[in-house]
C-alpha positions in Angstrom: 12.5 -0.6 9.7 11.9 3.2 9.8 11.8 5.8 12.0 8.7 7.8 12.3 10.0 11.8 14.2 7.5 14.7 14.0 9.0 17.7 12.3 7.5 21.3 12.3 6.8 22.2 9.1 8.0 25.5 10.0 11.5 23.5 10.3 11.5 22.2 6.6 13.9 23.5 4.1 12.4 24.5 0.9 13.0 21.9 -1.4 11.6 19.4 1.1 8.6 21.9 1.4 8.5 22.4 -2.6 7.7 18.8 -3.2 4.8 18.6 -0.1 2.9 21.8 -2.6 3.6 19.9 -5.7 2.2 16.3 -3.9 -0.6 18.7 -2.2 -1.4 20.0 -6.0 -1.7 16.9 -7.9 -3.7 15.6 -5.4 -6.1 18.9 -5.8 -6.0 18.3 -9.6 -7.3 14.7 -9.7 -9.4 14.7 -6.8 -7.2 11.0 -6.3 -7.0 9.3 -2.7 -3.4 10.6 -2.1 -0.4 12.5 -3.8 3.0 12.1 -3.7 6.1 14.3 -5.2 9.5 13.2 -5.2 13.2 15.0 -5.9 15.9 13.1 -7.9 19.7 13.7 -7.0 19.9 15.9 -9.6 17.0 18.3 -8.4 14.4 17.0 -10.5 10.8 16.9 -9.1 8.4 14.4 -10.1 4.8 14.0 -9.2 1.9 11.1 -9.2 -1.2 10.2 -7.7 -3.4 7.2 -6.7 -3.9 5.0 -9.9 -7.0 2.9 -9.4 -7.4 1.3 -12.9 -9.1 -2.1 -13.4 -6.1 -3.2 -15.0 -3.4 -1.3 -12.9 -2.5 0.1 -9.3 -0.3 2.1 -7.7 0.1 4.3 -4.9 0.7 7.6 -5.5 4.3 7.0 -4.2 4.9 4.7 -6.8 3.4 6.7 -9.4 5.8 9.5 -8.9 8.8 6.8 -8.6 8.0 5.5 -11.7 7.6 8.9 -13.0 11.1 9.5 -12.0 12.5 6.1 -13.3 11.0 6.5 -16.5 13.0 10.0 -16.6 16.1 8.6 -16.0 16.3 9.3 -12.6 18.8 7.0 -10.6 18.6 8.3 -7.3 16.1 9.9 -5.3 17.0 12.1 -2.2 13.3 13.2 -0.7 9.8 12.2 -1.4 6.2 13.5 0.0 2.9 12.5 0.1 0.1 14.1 1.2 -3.1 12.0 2.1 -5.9 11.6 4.9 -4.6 8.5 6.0 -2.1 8.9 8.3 0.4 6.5 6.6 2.6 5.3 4.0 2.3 1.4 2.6 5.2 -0.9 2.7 5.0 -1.1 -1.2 5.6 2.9 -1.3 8.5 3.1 1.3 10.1 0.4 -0.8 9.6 1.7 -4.2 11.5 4.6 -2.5 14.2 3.0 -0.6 15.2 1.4 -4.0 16.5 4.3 -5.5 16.8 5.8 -2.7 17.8 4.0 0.7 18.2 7.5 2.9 15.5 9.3 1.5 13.3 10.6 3.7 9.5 10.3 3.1 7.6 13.5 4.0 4.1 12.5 5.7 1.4 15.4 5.3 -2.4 15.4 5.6 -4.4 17.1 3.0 -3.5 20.8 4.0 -0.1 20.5 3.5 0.7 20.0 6.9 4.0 17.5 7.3 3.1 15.0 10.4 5.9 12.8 10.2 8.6 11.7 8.6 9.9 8.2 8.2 14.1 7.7 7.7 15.3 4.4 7.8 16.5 3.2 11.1 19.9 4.9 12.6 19.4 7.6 10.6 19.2 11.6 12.0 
């Protein structure tokens, strides 16, 4: 189960706050419910957005993890996604924790502005 702690954004370290302005600008491109950015173990950054088709949907989460996956990516060590809900699915932390399982998930609203972020349980 994770861990939801505030964090000022003033405290994030750039790569964490690279991939909140890459979410934050795919989601300005599309005009899409939410954006998400994530950052392989390698360094690689990978973004998506809400996909609302008749015959497919994702979360934007899961866009950008598939994004990654079809890459090559087989690890992730951060993601972000910036939306006006509030909150991240159970579908997206998982598609995360997969590749992933400390990964922290970077919660911002639509200015950029990081509001939480959920770590698995036990974890700093």
């Amino acid at each position: 189960m994770p861990d939801t702690t505030d964090l000022d954004s003033a405290d994030l370290d750039p790569e964490d706050a690279k991939i909140v302005t890459l979410a934050r600008s795919a989601l300005a491109r599309t005009g899409a419910q939410e954006g998400a950015a994530v950052r392989d173990t390698d360094g690689r950054t990978y973004t998506g957005v809400t996909v609302s088709l008749a015959s497919l949907a994702l979360t934007a989460l899961q866009a950008a993890v598939a994004a990654a996956v079809a890459s090559g990516a087989t690890g992730l060590e951060a993601a972000a996604v910036v939306s006006g809900s509030g909150a991240v699915d159970a579908a997206s932390l998982a598609a995360v924790r997969e590749l992933g399982s400390a990964a922290p998930v970077l919660l911002a609203d639509q200015r950029g502005v990081v509001r939480s972020v959920l770590r698995t349980a036990g974890q700093a």
